[in-house]
N, C-alpha and C positions, 0 to 999 in steps of 0.2 A: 474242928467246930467252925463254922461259915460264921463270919461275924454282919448281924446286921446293919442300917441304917436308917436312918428318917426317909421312906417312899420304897424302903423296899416292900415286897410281899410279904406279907405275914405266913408264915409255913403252916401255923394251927387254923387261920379263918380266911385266908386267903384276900384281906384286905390291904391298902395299903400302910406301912405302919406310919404312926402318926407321933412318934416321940423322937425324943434328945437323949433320952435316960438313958447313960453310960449300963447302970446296973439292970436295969430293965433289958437291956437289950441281950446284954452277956447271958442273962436268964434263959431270955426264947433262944438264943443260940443253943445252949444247956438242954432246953428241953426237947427242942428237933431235933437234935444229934441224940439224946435219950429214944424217942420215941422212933426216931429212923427216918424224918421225914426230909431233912436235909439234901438227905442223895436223892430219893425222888425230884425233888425241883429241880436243883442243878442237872439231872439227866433231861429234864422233859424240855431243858432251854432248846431251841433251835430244831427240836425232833418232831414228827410228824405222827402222830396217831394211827394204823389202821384199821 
């Protein structure tokens, strides 16, 4: 599970996040790793679209 931080991208709305909250954050961790979206971002760092 990728653990978040304050200014990371949000993986469900793709803003950036705006809290502190320990619990909050282990959540969205929780739930991108549920939903699968995790590995998407971490692949799409540095990679190019064609």
């Amino acid at each position: 599970m990728k653990k978040y931080k304050r200014g990371d991208i949000c993986p469900l709305c793709g803003e950036p996040i705006a809290t502190d909250d320990v619990a909050a954050l282990q959540l969205l961790g929780m739930i991108a790793e549920e939903l699968g979206l995790e590995e998407s971002e971490e692949e799409s760092h540095g990679e190019e679209k064609s």
